[in-house]
Structure formats: structure tokens, C-alpha cells
N, C-alpha and C positions, 0 to 999 in steps of 0.2 A: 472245377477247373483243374482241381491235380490232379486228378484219378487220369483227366483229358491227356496232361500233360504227360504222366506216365506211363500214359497207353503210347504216345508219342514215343517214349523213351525205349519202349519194347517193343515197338512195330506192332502194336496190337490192334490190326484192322477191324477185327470183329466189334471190339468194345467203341472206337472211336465211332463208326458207322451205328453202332445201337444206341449212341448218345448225341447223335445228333438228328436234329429237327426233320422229319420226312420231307415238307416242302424244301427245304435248301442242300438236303444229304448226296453226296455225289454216289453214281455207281458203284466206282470202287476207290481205293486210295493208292497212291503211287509214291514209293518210300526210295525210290533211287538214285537219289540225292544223296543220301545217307549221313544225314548232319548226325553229331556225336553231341547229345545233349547235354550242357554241364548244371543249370542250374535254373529257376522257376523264382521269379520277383513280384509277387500280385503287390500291386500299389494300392490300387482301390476295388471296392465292391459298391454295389447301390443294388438295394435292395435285397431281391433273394431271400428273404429270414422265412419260415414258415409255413407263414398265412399268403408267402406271393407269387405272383405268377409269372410277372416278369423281373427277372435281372439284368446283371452287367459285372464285367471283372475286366478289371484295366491290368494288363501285367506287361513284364518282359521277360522272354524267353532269352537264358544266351546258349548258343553253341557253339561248335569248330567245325566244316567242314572245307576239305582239303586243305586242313592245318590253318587256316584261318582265322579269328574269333570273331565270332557277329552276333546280332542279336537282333532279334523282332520284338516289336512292342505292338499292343492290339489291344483295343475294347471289346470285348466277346458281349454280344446278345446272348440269352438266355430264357427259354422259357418253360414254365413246368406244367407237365400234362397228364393227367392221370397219377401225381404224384411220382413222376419222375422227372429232373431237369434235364434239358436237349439244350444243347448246344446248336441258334440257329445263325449267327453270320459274325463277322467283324461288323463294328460297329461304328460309326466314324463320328 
């Protein structure tokens, strides 16, 4: 989830697209928004350690765009394949 988040933070299309799930991964990523990201709050994790296959990371992201401060909060799905975690949806 942070590596995610500061691939977010660099516009690093390639890395976010390689870490997430083939079935849910979109074409391309659209960064035109261009939120100014300040800060990364993981509340929770379940599972994830190891030996698992499926996780979860509950966090809150906050930013500023256009001088504003806001924040997203999200429980990210997760699952590992071949020994790599993808990032596959929000999770509700």
C-alpha cells in the first residue's frame, strides 16, 4: 500500500498498472486532477502476512487540490499471485 501510494505521489503510471490485479486494471491511468499529496494513514490491515493470499488495508489518504484539503479513505482488496501483491479494488 505505500509503495501504491507513492507511486501516486510521483505520477508513476508504470508501477501502479504493474501492481494492480489484471482483471480490474484499467487501460491507462489519468493524473489530471493533480492532487498535491500530503500524507498516507493505514488504520488497518487484515491479513496479508506471508503464508496469505488474500488482504485488506483500510487507510486515509489526505491531499490539496486546488488549495483545498481533502481526503479519501478506502479499504483496498489485495491479492498475491505468484508472490507478488496486486492491488485488486476498493473494498466496501
Amino acid at each position: 500500500m505505500r509503495s501504491r501510494y507513492s507511486a501516486y505521489v510521483l505520477k508513476n503510471a508504470d508501477y501502479l498498472l504493474k501492481t494492480w490485479h489484471p482483471e480490474t486494471r484499467p487501460a491507462h491511468l489519468d493524473f489530471s486532477d493533480n492532487p498535491a499529496w500530503l500524507r498516507l494513514k493505514i488504520l488497518e490491515t487484515l491479513a496479508g502476512q506471508a503464508e496469505a493470499v488474500l488482504g485488506s488495508v483500510h487507510f486515509i489518504a489526505f491531499y490539496k487540490i486546488n488549495g483545498q484539503a481533502q481526503k479519501m479513505e478506502e479499504n483496498s482488496s489485495f491479492e498475491k499471485m505468484n508472490g507478488q501483491w496486486f492491488y485488486v479494488q476498493a473494498a466496501s
